[in-house]
C-alpha positions as CSV (number, residue, x, y, z in Angstrom):
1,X,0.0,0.0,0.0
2,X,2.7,3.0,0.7
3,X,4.5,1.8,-2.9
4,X,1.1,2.1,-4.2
5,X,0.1,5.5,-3.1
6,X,3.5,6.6,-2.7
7,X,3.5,7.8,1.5
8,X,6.4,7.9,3.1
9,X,6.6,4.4,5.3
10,X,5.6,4.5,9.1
11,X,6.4,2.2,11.6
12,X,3.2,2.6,13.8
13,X,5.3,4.7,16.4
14,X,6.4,6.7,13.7
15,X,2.8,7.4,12.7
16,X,1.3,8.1,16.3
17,X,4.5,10.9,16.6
18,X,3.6,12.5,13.0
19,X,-0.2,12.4,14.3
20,X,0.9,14.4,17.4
21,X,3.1,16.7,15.4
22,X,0.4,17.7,12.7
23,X,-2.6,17.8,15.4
24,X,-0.3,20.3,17.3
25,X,0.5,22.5,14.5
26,X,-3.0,22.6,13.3
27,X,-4.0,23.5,16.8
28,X,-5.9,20.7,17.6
29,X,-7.4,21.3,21.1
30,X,-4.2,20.5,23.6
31,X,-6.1,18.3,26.0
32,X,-7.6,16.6,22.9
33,X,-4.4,15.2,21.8
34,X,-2.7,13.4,24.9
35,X,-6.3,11.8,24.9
36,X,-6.0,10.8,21.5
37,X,-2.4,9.2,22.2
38,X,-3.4,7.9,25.5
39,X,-1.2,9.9,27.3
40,X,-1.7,10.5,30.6
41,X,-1.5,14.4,30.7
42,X,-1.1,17.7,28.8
43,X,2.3,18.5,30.0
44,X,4.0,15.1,28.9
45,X,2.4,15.4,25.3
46,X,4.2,19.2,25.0
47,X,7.5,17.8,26.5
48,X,7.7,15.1,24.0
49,X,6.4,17.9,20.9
50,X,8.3,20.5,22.1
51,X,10.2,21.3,18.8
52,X,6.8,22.3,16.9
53,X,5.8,24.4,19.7
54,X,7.9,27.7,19.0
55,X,6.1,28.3,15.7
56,X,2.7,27.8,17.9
57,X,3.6,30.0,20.6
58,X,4.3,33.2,17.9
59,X,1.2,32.0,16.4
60,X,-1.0,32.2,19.7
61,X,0.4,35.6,20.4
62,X,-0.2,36.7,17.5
63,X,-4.0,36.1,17.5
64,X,-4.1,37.4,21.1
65,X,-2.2,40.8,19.7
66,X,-5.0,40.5,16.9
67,X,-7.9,40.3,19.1
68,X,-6.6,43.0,21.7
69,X,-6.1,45.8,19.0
70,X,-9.0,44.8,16.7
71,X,-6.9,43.5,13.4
């Protein structure tokens, strides 16, 4: 099937890790995700996804900075 459609190949731990990483970037509710892994809590999910969160943090600011001044 991933020759056929041409994916990249996943182990199934690779898979769960890309499905945190994408649901964190599209700003998937954060308690919705550990849930969706099975993890425990909200602050082991970001510990282990830390590297996509700078680009979220700018992003959540910015809509705050948005919001507060009306843009």
């Amino acid at each position: 099937m991933v020759k056929e459609t041409g994916v990249p190949h996943l182990t199934s731990h690779g898979l769960w890790h890309a499905y945190a990483t994408v649901a964190l970037q599209a700003s998937i509710d954060s308690k919705a995700v550990p849930q969706h892994l099975g993890q425990a809590n909200v602050p082991t999910t970001y510990d282990m996804y830390s590297h996509v969160m700078p680009d979220l943090e700018k992003e959540a600011v910015l809509k705050i900075e948005a919001n507060l001044l009306g843009k």
